[in-house]
GUDO-241850 format. One line per 2 residues: number of its first residue (from 1); their letters; for each residue x, y, z of N, C-alpha, C. Coordinates in nm, 2 decimals. Layout:
BEGIN
NUM> a> X Y Z X Y Z X Y Z; ...
***
This chain:
BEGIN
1> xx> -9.71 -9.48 4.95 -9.58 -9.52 4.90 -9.56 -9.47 4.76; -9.66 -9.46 4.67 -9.65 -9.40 4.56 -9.62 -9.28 4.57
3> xx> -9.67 -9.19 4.64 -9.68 -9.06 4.64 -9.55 -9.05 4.69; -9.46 -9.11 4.81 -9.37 -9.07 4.84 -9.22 -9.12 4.72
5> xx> -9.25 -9.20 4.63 -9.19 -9.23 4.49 -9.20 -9.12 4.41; -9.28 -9.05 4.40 -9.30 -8.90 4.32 -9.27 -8.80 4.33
7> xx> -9.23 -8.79 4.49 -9.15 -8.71 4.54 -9.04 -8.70 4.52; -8.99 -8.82 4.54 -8.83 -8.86 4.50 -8.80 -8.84 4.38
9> xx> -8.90 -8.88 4.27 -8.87 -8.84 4.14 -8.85 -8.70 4.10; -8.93 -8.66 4.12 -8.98 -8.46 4.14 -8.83 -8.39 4.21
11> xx> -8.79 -8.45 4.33 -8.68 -8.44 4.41 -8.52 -8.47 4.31; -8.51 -8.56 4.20 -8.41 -8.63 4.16 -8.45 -8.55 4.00
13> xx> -8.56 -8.50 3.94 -8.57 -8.41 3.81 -8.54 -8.29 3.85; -8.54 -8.23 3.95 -8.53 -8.10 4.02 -8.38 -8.10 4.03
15> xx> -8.30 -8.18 4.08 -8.15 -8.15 4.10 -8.08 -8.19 3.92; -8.19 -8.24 3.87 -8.09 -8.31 3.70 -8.18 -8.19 3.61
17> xx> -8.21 -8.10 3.68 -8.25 -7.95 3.61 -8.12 -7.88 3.63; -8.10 -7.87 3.76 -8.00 -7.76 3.82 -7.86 -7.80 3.74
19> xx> -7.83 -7.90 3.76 -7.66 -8.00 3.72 -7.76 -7.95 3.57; -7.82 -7.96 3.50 -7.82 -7.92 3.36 -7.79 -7.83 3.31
21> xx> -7.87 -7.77 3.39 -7.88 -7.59 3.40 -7.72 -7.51 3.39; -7.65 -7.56 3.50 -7.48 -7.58 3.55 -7.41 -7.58 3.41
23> xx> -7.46 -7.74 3.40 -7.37 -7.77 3.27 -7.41 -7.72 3.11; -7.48 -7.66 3.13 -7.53 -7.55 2.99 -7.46 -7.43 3.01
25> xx> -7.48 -7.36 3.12 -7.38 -7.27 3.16 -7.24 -7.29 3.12; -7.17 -7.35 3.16 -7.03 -7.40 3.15 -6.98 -7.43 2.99
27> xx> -7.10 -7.46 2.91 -7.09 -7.51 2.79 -7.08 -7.41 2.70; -7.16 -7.28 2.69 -7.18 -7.19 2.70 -7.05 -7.12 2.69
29> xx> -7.00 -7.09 2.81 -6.87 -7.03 2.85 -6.77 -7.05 2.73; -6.76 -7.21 2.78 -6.64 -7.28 2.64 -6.67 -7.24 2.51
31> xx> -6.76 -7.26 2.49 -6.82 -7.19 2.31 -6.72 -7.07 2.30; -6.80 -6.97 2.39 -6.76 -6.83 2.40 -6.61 -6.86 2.39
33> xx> -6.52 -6.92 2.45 -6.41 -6.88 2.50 -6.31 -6.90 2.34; -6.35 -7.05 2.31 -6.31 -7.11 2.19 -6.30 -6.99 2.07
35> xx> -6.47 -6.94 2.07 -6.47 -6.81 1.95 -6.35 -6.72 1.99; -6.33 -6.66 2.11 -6.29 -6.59 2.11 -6.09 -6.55 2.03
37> xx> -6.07 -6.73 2.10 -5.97 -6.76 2.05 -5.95 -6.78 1.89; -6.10 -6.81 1.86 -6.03 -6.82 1.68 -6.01 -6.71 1.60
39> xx> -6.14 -6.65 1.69 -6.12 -6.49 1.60 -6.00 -6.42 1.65; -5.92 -6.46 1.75 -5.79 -6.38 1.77 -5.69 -6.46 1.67
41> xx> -5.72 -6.55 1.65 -5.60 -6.67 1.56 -5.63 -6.60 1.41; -5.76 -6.57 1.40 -5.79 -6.50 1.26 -5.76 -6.42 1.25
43> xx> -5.76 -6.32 1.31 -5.71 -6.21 1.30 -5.55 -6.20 1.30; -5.51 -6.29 1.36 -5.36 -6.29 1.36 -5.29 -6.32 1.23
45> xx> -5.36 -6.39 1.20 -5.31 -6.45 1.06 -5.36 -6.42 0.90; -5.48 -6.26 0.92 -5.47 -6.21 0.85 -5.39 -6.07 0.82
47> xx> -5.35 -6.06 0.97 -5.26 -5.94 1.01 -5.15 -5.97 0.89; -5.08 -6.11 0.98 -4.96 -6.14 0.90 -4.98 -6.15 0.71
49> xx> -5.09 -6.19 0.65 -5.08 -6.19 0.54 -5.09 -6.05 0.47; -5.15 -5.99 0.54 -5.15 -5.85 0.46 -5.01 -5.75 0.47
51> xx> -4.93 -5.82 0.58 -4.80 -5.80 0.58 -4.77 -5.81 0.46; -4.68 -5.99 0.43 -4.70 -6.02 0.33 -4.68 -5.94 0.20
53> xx> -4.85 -5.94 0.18 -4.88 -5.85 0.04 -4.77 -5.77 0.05; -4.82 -5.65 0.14 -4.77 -5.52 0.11 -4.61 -5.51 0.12
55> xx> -4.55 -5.57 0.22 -4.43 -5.62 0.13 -4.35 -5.68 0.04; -4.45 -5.76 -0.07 -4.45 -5.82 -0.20 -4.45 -5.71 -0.32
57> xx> -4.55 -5.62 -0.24 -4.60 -5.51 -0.32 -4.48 -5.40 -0.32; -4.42 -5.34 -0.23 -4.30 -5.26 -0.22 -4.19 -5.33 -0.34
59> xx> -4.16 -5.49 -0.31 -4.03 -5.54 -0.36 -4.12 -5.49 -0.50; -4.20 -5.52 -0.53 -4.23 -5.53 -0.69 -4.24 -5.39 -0.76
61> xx> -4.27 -5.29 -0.66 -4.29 -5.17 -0.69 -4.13 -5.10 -0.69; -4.03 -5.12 -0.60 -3.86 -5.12 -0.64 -3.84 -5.16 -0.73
63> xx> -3.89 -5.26 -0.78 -3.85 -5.36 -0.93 -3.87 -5.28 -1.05; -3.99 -5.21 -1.05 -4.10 -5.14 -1.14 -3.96 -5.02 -1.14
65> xx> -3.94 -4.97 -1.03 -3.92 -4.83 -1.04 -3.75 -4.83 -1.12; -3.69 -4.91 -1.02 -3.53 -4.94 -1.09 -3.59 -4.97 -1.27
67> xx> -3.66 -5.03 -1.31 -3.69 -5.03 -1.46 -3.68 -4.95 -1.50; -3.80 -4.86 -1.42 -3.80 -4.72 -1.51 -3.68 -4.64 -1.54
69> xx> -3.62 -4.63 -1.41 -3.47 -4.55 -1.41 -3.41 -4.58 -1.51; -3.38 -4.73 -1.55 -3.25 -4.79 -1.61 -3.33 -4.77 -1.76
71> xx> -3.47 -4.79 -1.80 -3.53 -4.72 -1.94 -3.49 -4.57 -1.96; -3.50 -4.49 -1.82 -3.53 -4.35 -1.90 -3.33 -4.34 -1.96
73> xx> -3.24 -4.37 -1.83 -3.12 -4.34 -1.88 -3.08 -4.40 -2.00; -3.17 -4.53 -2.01 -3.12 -4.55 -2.20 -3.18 -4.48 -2.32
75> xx> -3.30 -4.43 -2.27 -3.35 -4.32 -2.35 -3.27 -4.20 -2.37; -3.22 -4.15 -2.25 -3.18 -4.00 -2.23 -3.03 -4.03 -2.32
77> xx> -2.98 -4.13 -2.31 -2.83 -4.17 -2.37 -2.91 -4.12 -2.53; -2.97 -4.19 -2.56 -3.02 -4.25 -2.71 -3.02 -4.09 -2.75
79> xx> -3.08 -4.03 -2.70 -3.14 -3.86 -2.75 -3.00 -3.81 -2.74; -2.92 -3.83 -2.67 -2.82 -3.73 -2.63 -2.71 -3.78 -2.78
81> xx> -2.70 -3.95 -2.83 -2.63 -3.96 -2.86 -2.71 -3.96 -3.08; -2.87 -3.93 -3.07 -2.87 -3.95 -3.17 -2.99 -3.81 -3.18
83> xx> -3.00 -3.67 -3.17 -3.08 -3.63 -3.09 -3.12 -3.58 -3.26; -3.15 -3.55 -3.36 -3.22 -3.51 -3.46 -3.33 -3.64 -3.48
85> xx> -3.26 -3.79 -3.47 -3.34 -3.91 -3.47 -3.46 -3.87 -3.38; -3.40 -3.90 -3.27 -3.51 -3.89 -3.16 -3.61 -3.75 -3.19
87> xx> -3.56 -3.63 -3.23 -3.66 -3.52 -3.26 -3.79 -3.57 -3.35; -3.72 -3.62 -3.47 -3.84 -3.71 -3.57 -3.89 -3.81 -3.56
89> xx> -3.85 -3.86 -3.45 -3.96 -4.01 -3.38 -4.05 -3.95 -3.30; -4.00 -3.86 -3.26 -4.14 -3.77 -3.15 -4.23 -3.75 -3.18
91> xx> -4.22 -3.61 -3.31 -4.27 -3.58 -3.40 -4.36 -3.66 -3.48; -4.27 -3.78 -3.52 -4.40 -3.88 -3.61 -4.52 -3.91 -3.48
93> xx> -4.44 -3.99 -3.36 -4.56 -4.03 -3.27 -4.65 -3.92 -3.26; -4.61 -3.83 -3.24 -4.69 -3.71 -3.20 -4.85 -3.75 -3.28
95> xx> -4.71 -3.71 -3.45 -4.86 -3.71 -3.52 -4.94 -3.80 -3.53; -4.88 -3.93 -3.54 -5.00 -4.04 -3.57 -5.11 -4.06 -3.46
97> xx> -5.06 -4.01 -3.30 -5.16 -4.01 -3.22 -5.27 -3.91 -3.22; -5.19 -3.80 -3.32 -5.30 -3.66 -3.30 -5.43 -3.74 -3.38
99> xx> -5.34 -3.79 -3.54 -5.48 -3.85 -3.61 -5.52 -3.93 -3.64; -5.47 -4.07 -3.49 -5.57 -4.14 -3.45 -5.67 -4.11 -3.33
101> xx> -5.64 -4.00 -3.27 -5.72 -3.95 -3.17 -5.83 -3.82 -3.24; -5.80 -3.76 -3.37 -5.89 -3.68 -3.41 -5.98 -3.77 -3.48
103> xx> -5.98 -3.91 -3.54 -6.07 -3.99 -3.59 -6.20 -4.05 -3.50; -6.15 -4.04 -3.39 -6.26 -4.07 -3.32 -6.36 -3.95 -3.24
***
């Protein structure tokens, strides 16, 4: 009678191996499947931020550039309308960069 109780036990840890075994498998799967999904969600949504950026970076680089335009045409006015001034402002920068660049 005992022996046949040991069997049954042996018989009943043998099948709650297999259903373990199963359900490790299956657990397994889900893990995997879950990752798979976040790294596509991450990736998704680093896509879109570097969008983003780079067209934050365009608008600001238009911004930069229309500056420049709208400086040089007040420059070019300024020379055109004061142009011996502008010759001797040149001239001085010139020089004071030549001899603070020959001091070092």
């Amino acid at each position: 009678m005992a022996e046949r109780e040991l069997q049954e036990d042996i018989e009943t840890l043998k099948e709650d191996m297999v259903k373990l075994r199963t359900d490790m498998t299956e657990l397994a799967k889900k893990l995997i499947d879950i990752g798979k999904t976040e790294a596509r969600e991450a990736k998704e949504n680093l896509e879109t931020e570097a969008r983003n950026l780079i067209n934050e970076l365009v608008e600001e680089l238009d911004k930069v550039s229309e500056r420049g335009k709208k400086t040089f045409k007040t420059m070019e006015k300024e020379v055109k309308e004061k142009p011996l001034l502008s010759l001797l402002l040149a001239f001085l920068v010139g020089f004071l960069l030549g001899n603070l660049l020959d001091r070092r």
